[in-house]
N, C-alpha and C positions, 0 to 999 in steps of 0.2 A: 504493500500500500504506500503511495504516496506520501510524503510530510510536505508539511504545507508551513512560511514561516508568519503567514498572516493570511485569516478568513475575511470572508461577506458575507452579508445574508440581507435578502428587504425584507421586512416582516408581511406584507401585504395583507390578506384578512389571515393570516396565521392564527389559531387559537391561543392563545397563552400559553398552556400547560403543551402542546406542540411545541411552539418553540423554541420554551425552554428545555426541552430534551432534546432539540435538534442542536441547541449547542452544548449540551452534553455529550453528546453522541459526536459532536467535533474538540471536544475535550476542550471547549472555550472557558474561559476563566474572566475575560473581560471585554466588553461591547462598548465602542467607541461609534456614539452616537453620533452621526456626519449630517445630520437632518439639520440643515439652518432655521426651521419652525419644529423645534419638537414636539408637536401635539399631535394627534389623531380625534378627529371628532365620529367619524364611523365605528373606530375600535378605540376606544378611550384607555385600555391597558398597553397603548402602547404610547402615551403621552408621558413623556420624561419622567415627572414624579411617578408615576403609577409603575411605568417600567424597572425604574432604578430601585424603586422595594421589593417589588416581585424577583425582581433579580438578587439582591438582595438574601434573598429568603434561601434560594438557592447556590449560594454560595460564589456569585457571579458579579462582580464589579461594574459599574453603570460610571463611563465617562463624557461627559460632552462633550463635542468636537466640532460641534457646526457651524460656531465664531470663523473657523481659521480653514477648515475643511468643507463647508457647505457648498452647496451648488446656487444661490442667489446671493450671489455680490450685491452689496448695496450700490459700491462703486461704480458712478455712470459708466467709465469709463472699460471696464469690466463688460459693457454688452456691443453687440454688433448686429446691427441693425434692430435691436430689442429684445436678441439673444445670448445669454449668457456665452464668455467666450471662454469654451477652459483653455485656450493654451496661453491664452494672456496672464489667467489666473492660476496657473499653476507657476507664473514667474514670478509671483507676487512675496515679497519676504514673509507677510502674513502665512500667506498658504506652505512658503518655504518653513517656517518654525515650527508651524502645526504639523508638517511631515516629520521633520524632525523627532519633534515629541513623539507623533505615533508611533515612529520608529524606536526609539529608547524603551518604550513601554512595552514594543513586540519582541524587544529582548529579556523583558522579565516574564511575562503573561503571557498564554497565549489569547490573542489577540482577533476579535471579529468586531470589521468595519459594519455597520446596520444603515441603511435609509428605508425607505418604502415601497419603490417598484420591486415585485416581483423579480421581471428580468435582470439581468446583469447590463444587458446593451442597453436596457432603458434608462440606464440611472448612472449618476455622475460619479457613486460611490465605484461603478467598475471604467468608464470612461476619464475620470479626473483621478480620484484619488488611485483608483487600483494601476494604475496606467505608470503614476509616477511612482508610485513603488516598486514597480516592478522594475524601471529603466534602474534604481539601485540596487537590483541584482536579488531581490528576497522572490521569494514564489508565494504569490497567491491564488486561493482556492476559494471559487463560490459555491456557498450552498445552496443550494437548487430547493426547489418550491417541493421536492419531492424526497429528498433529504439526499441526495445523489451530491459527490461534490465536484465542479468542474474546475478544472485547472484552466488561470487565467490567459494561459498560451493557447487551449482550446477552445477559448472564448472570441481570444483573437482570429484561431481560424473560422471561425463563424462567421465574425463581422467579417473579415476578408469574403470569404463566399455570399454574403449577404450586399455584397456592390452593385452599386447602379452598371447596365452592360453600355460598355467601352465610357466606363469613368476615368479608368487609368491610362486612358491612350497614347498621354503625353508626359506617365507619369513613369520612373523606371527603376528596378531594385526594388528589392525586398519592402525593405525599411521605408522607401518612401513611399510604397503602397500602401502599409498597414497606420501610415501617417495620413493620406488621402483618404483612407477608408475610414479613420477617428474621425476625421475632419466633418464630413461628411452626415455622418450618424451624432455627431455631436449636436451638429446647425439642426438635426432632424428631429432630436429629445431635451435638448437642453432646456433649460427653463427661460421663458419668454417673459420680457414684463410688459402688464397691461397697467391701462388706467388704474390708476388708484392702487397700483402696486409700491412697495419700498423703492424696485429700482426704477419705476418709471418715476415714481414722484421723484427721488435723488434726481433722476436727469433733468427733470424740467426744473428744480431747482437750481443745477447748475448751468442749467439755459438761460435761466433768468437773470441771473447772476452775471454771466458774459455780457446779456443786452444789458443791463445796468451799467458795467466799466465801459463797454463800447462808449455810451452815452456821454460819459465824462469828458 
């Protein structure tokens, strides 16, 4: 069997007591919550306080991570065309520290990243976070909605199989395909800001702000 030196998992409607035996059964010891809103109002046992005891209770440490790891930057600057941009944000010192950390802590613990899609290709926990961990050389392993765990190399073969046909036309080598292919599925699931969201309002703030100095 495989070792794995950092897990994922999205809880999606996961039952509780499922769960947390699926991170038993990954021999998890700590959940590093990448979720930048950690609530759920459909499954309310998985909203931060509620998780962190339950976890808790079985002997499973409850970190938050969403500050420095989350997938909705507040930073305007952070989106392109109104979608979140990971490869901006994963050059960010913030996002740099928060790797950091997760990485010091995946040498004590073992360690499972958590957000909430289901999929791995849907979510920024296997796209942003698992992406840069892996370029530092650690192996990561998703846990699957079925308790199966996929290794994040065969994830990437996925997304590579899952390309638009003759996306890569112009595009050559390995490396820069499975770069093209992140690209791609990232602008496709990333998180968008709308009206009345944190980062569309930050933009128009600092929209407003530019016409203001303009003015001067």
């Amino acid at each position: 069997m495989q070792s794995f030196d950092l897990y994922s998992i999205g809880h999606s409607n996961i039952p509780d007591e499922r769960f947390v035996g699926m991170l038993h059964d990954a021999g998890v010891t700590a959940v590093a919550d990448v979720r930048s809103t950690p609530a759920s109002r459909r499954f309310p046992w998985f909203s931060a306080k509620n998780l962190a005891s339950r976890l808790q209770e079985n002997g499973i440490a409850y970190l938050p991570f969403g500050d420095s790891l989350g997938g909705r930057p507040r930073d305007p600057a952070l989106y392109r065309d109104g979608v979140a941009d990971y490869e901006k944000m994963a050059q960010q010192p913030e996002f740099c520290a928060g790797l950091d950390r997760l990485l010091k802590l995946a040498s004590q613990r073992r360690v499972c990243l958590m957000c909430a899609e289901r999929e791995p290709l849907d979510c920024h926990r296997c796209l942003l976070v698992s992406r840069a961990v892996a370029e530092r050389g650690l192996i990561v392993g998703h846990i699957l909605h079925d308790g199966t765990i996929e290794p994040h190399r065969v994830t990437e073969e996925r997304l590579m199989a899952d390309g638009a046909p003759n996306a890569d036309l112009f595009v050559t080598g390995q490396s820069e395909r499975l770069a093209a292919a992140y690209r791609r599925r990232c602008r496709a699931v990333a998180y968008r800001a709308t009206a009345g969201s944190k980062g569309a309002s930050s933009a128009m703030d600092d929209l407003e702000r530019r016409i203001r100095l303009s003015r001067r």
